[in-house]
Structures are given as C-alpha cells and as structure tokens.
C-alpha atoms as one frame of an Amber mdcrd trajectory, in Angstrom:
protein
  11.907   8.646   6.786  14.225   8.054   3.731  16.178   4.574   5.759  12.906
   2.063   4.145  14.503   3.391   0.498  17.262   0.999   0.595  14.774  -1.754
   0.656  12.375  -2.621  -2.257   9.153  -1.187  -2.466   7.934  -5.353  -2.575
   9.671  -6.134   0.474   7.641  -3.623   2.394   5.017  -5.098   0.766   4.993
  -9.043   1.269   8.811  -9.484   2.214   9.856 -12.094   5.236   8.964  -9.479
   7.508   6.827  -7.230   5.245   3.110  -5.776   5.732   0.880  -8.449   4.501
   3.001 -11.397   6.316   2.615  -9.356   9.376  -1.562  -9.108   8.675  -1.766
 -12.553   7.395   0.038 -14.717   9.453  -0.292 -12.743  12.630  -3.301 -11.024
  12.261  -1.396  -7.879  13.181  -1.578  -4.699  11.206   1.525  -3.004  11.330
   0.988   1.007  11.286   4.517   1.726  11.176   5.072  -0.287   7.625   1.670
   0.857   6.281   3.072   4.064   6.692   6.152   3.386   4.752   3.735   2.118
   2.002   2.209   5.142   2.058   5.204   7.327   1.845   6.854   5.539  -1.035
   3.218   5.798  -2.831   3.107   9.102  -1.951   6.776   9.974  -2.931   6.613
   8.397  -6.399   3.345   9.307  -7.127   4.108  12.903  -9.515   6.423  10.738
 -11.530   4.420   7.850 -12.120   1.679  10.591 -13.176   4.494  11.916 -15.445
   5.076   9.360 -16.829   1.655   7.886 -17.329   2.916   4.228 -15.748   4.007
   2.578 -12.945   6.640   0.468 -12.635   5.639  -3.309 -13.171   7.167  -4.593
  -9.445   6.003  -1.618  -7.964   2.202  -1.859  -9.287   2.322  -5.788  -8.884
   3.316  -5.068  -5.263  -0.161  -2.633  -4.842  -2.310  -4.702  -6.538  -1.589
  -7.616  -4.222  -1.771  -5.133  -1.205  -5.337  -4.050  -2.414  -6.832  -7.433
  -2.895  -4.909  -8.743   0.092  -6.596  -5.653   2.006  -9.912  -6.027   0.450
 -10.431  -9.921   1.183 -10.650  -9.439   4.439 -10.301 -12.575   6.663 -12.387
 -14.113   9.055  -9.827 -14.495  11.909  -8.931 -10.286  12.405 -10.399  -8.802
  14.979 -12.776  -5.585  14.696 -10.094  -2.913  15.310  -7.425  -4.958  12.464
 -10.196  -5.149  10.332 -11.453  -1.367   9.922  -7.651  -0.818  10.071  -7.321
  -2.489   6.667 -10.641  -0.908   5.723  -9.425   2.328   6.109  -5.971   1.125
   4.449  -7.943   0.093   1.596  -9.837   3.214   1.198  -6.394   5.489   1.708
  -5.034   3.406  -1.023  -7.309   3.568  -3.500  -7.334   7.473  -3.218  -3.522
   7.628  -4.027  -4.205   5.139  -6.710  -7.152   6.908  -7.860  -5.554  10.526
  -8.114  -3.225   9.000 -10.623  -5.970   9.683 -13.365  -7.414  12.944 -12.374
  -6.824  15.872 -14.615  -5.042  19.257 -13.541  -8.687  20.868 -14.070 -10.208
  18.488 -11.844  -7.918  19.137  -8.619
C-alpha cells in the first residue's frame, strides 16, 4: 500500500496517467487510484489537523479533484457517474473532518 508514496500526491491526482486523465479523457473511473487518493488523504489527515494546514500542492491537487468530481460531464455513463458521486461525497467527509472538534467526534 506504501509503493504510490514515491510518487506525488498530484500525480495521482492529474499526472499523465493519473485519476482525473483517466475520468476525463476516457471516461473511466479508476477504483484502484481513487483508492490511493484516499489512502494518502487518509494517511496525512492527523497531521494536517495538527497542524491546522495543508500543504499548498497537496490541497491544490483536492480542490481540482472535487470540482473535477463535482462537474460532472455529459459523456459518463450512469455507473461512472454515481462512482464520482460517491467519490465526491467520500471526499468531502475526509475534508470535512478536518474542522471538527475532539468534543464533536
């Protein structure tokens, strides 16, 4: 699970062979890389709560992921699009629990 590490979180993201370029040029969405998107998230999240921030190419990578994911496009078909639906949604939780207070978990 640790071999995506050695390539940058971006890359994952929108690189030559990364997520989005996989959705948007191929209308394919690619389980195995969302879930390597998901594990880095998940991974770094405690120390980006730490810290209050998170990195500038990591959060420039998720916010084009999110509006990427939230668009939409006309050309997916119904299973690709409740797959980025529900990628969306999974997202914005991990995003989302960023903020939430000790007391509130």
């Amino acid at each position: 699970m640790k071999e995506y590490l050695n390539t940058n979180f971006s890359d994952i993201v929108y690189g030559e062979n990364g997520f989005l370029v996989e959705l948007r040029c191929n209308n394919t969405f690619q389980v195995q890389l969302f879930g390597k998107i998901k594990a880095y998230l998940l991974e770094n999240q405690p120390a980006w709560k730490a810290a209050g921030a998170i990195p500038i190419p990591d959060a420039v990578a998720i916010f084009n992921l999110i509006d990427q994911l939230a668009g939409g496009n006309r050309f997916w078909g119904e299973e690709t699009g409740r797959q980025a639906e529900d990628a969306l949604f999974e997202l914005q939780e991990i995003i989302g629990s960023l903020e939430e207070s000790p007391e509130c978990e």
